[in-house]
TIPA-152443 format. One record per residue (C-alpha): residue in one letter; z, x negated, y negated. Coordinates in steps of 0.25 Angstrom, whole numbers, plus 2048, in hexadecimal, padded with zeros to 3 digits. Layout:
N
aZXY
...
***
This chain:
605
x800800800
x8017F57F8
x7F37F27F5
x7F08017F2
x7EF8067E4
x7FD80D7E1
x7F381B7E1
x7EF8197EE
x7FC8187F3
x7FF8267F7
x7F18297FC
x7F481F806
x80082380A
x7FC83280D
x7F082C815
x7FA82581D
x801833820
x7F483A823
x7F082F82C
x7FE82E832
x80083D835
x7F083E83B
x7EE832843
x7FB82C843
x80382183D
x7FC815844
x7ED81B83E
x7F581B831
x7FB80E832
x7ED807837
x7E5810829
x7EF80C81F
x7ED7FD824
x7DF7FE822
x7E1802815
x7EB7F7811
x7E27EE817
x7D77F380F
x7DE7F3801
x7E47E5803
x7D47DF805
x7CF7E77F8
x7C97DB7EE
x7D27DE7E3
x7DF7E67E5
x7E07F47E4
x7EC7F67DE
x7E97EE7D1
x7EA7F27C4
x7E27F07B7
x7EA7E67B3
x7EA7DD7BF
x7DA7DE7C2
x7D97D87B2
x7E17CE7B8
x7DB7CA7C4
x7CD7C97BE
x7D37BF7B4
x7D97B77C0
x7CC7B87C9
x7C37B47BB
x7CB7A87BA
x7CA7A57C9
x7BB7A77CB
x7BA79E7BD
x7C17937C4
x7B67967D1
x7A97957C9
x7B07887C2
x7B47827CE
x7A77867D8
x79D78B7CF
x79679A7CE
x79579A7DE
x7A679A7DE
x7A77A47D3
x79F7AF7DC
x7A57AB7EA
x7B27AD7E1
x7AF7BA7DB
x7AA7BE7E9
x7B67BD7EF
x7BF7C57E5
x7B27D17E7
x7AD7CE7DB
x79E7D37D8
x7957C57D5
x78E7C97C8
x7807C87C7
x77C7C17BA
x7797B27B7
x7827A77BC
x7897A57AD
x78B7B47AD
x7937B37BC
x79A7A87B8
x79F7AF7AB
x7A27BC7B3
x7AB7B57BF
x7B27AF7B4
x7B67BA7AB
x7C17C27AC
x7BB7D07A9
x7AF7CE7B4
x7BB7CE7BD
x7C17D87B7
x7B57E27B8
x7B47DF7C6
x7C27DF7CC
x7C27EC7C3
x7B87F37CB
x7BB7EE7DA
x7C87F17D7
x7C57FF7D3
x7BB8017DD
x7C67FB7E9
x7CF8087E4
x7C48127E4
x7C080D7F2
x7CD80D7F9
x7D081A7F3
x7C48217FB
x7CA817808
x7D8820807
x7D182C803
x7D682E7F7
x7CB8337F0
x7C78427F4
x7C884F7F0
x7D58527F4
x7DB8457EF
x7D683D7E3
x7C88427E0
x7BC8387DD
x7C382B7D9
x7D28277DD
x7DE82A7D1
x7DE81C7D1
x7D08197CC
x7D38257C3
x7DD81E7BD
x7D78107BC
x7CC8167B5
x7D281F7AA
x7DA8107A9
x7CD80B7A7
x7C681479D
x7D4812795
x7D3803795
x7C2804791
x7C580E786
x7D0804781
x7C87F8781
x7BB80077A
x7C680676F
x7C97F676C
x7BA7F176C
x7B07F4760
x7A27F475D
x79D7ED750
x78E7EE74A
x7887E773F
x78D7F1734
x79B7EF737
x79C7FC740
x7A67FD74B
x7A9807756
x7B3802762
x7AD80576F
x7B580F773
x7AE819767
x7A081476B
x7A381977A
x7A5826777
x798827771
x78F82277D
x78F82878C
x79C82378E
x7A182F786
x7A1839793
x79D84678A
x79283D784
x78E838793
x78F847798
x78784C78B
x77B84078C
x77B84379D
x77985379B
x76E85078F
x765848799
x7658517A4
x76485D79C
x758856796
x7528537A5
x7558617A7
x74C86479B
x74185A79E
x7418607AD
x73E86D7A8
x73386A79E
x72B8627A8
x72D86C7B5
x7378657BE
x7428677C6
x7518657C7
x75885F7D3
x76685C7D5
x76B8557E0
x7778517E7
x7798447F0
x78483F7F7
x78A833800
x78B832810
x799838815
x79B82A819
x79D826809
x7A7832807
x7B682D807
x7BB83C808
x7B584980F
x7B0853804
x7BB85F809
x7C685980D
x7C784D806
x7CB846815
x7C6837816
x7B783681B
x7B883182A
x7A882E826
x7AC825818
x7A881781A
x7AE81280E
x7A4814804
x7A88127F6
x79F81B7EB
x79A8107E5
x79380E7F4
x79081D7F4
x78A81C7E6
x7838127E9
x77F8197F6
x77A8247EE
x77181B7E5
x76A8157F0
x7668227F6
x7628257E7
x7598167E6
x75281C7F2
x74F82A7EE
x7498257E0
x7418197E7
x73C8277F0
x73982E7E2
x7318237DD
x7278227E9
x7268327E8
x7258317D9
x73083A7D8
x7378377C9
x7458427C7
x74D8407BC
x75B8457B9
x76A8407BB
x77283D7C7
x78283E7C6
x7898357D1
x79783B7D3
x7A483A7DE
x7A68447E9
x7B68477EA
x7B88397F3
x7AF8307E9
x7A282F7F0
x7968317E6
x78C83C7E7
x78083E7DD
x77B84A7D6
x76C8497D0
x7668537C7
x75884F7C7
x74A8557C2
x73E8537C8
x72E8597CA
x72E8667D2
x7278627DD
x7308557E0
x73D85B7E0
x73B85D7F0
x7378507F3
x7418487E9
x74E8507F1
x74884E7FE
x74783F7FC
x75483F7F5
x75B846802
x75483C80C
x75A832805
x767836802
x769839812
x76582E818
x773826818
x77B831824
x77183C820
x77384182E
x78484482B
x78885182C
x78785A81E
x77D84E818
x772858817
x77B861810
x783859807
x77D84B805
x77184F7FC
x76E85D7F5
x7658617EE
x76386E7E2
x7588717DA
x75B8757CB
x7598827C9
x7578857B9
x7578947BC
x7688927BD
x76A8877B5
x7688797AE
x76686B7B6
x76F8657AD
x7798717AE
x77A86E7BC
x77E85E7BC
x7868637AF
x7918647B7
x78F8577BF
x78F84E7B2
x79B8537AD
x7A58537B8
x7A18447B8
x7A38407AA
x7AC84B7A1
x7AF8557AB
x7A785D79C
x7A786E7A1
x7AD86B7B0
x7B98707B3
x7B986C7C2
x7B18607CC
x7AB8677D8
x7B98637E0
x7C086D7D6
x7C78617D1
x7CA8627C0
x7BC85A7B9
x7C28537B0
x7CC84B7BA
x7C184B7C3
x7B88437B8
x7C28397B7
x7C18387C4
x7B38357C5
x7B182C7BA
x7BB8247C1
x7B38247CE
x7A581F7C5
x7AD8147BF
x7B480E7CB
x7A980E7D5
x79C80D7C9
x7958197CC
x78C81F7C0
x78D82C7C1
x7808317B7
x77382C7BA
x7658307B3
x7598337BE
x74C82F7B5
x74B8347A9
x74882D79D
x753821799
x761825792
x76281778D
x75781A784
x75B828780
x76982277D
x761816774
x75882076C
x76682976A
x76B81D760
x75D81F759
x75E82474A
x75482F747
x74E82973A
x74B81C742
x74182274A
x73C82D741
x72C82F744
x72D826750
x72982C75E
x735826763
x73D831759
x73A83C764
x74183176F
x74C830764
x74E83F760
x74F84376F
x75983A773
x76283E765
x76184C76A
x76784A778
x75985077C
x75684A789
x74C85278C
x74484E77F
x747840782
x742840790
x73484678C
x73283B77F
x73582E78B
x72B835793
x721835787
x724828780
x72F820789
x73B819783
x74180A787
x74A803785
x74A7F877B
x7527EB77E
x7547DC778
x75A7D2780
x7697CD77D
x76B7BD77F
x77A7BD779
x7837B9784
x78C7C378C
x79A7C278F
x7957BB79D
x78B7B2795
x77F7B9798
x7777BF78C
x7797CF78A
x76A7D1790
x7627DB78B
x7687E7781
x7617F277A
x75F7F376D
x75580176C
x749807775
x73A805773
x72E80F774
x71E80C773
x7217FE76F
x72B801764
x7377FE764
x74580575E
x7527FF75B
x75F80875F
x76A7FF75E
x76A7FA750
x7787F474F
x77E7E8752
x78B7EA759
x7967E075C
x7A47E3765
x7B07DE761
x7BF7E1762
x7C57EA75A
x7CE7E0757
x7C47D7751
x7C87D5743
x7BB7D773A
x7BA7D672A
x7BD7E1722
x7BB7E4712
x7C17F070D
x7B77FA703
x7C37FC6FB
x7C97F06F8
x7BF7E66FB
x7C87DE704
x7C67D7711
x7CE7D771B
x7CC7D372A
x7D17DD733
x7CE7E1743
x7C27EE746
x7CF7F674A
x7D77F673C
x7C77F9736
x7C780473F
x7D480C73D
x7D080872D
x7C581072F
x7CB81B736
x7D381C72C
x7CB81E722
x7C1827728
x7CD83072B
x7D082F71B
x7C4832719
x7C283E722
x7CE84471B
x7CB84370C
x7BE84A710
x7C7855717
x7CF85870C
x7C2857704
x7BA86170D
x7C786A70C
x7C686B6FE
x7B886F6FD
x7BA879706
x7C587E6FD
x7BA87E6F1
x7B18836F9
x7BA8906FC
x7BD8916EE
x7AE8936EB
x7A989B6F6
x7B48A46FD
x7AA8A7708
x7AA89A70D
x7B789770C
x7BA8A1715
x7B289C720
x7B788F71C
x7C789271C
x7C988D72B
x7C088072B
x7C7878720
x7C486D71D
x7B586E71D
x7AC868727
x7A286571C
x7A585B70F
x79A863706
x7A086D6FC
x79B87A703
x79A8826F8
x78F87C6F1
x7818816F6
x77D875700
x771873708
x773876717
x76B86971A
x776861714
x78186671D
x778864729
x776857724
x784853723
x78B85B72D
x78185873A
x78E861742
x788870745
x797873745
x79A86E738
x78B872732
x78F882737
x79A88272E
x79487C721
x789887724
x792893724
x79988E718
x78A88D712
x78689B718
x7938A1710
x79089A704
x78289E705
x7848AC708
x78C8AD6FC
x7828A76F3
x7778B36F9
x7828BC6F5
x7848B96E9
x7748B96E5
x7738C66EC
x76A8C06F7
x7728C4704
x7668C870C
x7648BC70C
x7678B1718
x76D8A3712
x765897711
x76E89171B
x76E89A726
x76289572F
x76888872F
x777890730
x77489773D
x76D88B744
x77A882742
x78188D748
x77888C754
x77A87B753
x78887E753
x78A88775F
x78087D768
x789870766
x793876769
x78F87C776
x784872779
x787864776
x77D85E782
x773857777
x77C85176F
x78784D778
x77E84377D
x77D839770
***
């Protein structure tokens, strides 16, 4: 029991009951000497902590130094080889830079040691349905201890461009697909954009289902009793299982000149093992032939075993008569990222314990759960996204540009087909933290020979503690201080800032409801104003469109407009007549009720 994670400690001991009381003490005695046996020859220890890993990998960086100095490069590796280390494939300077550092090791005794947990949790059956669902509590917890430490370091880190701009990383995450709504939101727009261009161009919807031998499966499905069948089978052998049988099927595709395009979701059953889901579209008359190849392969590893013509590949045909494609997967990218309109997983477990769950499961054994089937390149629709509109005003590439900007998928599927998109890189010399150059990094995409810069800035990362120099606008003095005090200055100031302009917006309103006691009454409940602009005076709709690009906050400037308006016609004795506003009025309240209910387009950016 010594060498087992403390977690495990009472999983063991109720194995040794159940063993005990149904094959006897002797049986139990002999199974609980395997599995001592089995954790005392594990590569790194089990029942490590954070902590003790950072130091190890300090001592074995040091050791395998000393190797490489005392025997060369060839000492290094058969060093690192015997700790289980992974030899890294990069030039001789760059290994030797690796086996030396202290963070190499790190990384790797981080993950074997992660994965040794996992793995010996499926050996005792402790991930099932009935016990500890998807990942073990203890890889739970590592993560969420893992998350914690990333955020804190990302908080402590900043980003410097030429103009003296900063952002720490932690703020710049939450606006990429790291952000799990932006990631669920950028997923949804391209299938429902697949979706789209399938319909246009006459083809059909597929989804299908595959899943591993029963020899790959820790647990059985119902009961959750160990698999008699299970041949120790991580599911990073299962996922990779699953992606050979998927190598085969598009290497089939190819020679048939079968092209479908779409997304695949790789998730855990109850005990861990991975299964796929892929929603793809293809012509009419291939959709036969692509499923019937697709089955052949996926059966030829046990495709005799009972219930693996049932269970072991499915396959439905979308039917648009009952419902979207992308309503259908909906469901599947949610529970595996934000658990976002799902209140229970499909083993009646709560979803937003059960997603914790699963992103521990893709973390410790480096699963990717989303992958794009064809289909034109996100990488490129992410690049023009950073594109300003005036920049490429007249130019073809605009369309390219105003697609993406949209979150219309669709739109930019049909322009790459039309006038393809690439990639535009330069090559980076600098020298890497392993003393090899950075390689090649992009800097915009190219179309027809021209090409389109998309990263303009310069950045730099430093320390927040880094002390930079500092003159104040006031005062004219310079003083040198560190990116944190700039930045809680800063903070300061714009919260200053924002509440002078309250107390300003407050007393306008007050004015406003002194002049026009229509409006005031609308307005009695929304003080301070959302709007700067003194709304009694006669202004232009345009100009709050222009400077309120919120359809919330445009609504209310236009009802205070309507009153005044109305009041205006009253006055003249024109009241047949409809305000000059009211167009634009009642299309804003239409803006305003579809962001609210449907942020797909936008939640993409």
């Amino acid at each position: 029991m010594k060498h087992a994670p403390a977690m495990f400690h009472r999983h063991i001991e109720s194995r040794f009951n159940y063993t005990a009381k149904k094959k006897g003490l002797a049986s139990a005695n002999l199974e609980l000497l395997t599995t001592a046996t089995r954790l005392k020859s594990t590569p790194v220890k089990l029942i490590l902590d954070d902590d003790e890993i950072c130091n190890l990998a300090d001592r074995l960086s040091r050791e395998c130094g000393r190797s490489i100095a005392a025997g060369g490069l060839v000492a290094g590796r058969a060093y690192a080889l015997a700790k289980g280390a992974k030899i890294p494939e990069c030039t001789e300077a760059g290994e030797v830079a690796r086996l030396s550092d202290a963070r190499w090791w790190r990384r790797q005794l981080r993950v074997k040691h992660g994965r040794a947990v996992e793995a010996e949790a499926l050996n005792l059956n402790i991930v099932n349905r009935k016990c500890e669902i998807y990942s073990s509590s203890a890889s739970v917890k590592r993560r969420k201890s893992q998350k914690t430490r990333n955020r804190r370091i990302l908080e402590e880190v900043i980003a410097v461009n030429e103009l003296g701009q900063d952002y720490t990383l932690a703020e710049l995450s939450e606006l990429g697909v790291s952000n799990p709504a932006i990631r669920r939101g950028e997923l949804m727009t391209r299938i429902a954009g697949f979706e789209q261009y399938a319909q246009k161009h006459g083809h059909v919807g597929v989804f299908w289902t595959i899943t591993c031998p029963s020899r790959m499966h820790s647990a059985l499905s119902k009961t959750g009793q160990r698999n008699g069948k299970y041949d120790g089978s991580t599911p990073k052998v299962s996922q990779a299982y699953l992606s050979k049988c998927w190598a085969r099927v598009r290497a089939a595709f190819a020679r048939r000149g079968i092209n479908p395009y779409g997304m695949r979701v790789a998730e855990p059953q109850h005990d861990g093992t991975p299964h796929w889901h892929m929603l793809v579209f293809v012509a009419p008359e291939m959709v036969e032939k692509a499923t019937e190849i697709y089955k052949h392969y996926a059966l030829l590893d046990d495709g005799q075993e009972k219930g693996a013509q049932e269970h072991r590949f499915t396959s439905k045909l979308i039917d648009w008569k009952k419902g979207t494609a992308a309503g259908y997967i909906a469901k599947y990218i949610a529970k595996n990222i934000d658990a976002y309109g799902v209140d229970y997983d499909l083993y009646e477990k709560d979803a937003e314990k059960s997603v914790a769950r699963v992103d521990a499961w893709a973390s410790t054994w480096g699963i990717r759960q989303f992958q794009q089937v064809g289909g034109a390149s996100v990488t490129v629709w992410r690049e023009l996204r950073r594109m300003d509109a005036e920049s490429t005003k007249g130019l073809l590439i605009d369309k390219h540009r105003a697609a993406a900007d949209c979150g219309d998928w669709f739109a930019y599927l049909e322009q790459m087909k039309k006038n393809p998109v690439t990639l535009m890189k330069i090559w980076n010399g600098k020298q890497g933290r392993y003393v090899e150059p950075v390689g090649e990094q992009i800097i915009g995409v190219e179309m027809n020979g021209f090409e389109y810069i998309t990263r303009v800035h310069q950045w730099e990362i430093k320390s927040i503690d880094e002390t930079v120099n500092f003159m104040d606008a006031v005062t004219g003095k310079t003083e040198v201080i560190s990116y944190k005090t700039l930045r809680e200055r800063r903070v300061g100031s714009e919260k200053k800032k924002a509440i002078d302009n309250e107390k300003n917006d407050a007393a306008e309103v007050v004015e406003c409801g002194r002049k026009n006691s229509e409006a005031a009454v609308f307005l009695g409940d929304l003080s301070p104003s959302w709007s700067s602009v003194n709304n009694c005076t006669r202004v232009d709709v345009f100009d709050y469109e222009k400077n309120y690009p919120d359809p919330a906050k445009q609504y209310v400037n236009h009802v205070v407009l309507w009153n005044i308006e109305q009041d205006r016609l009253r006055k003249t004795g024109k009241t047949k007549r409809k305000p000059k506003i009211f167009k634009s009025w009642v299309h804003l309240m239409g803006e305003y009720a579809k962001n609210n209910n449907n942020t797909l387009k936008n939640s993409g950016r």
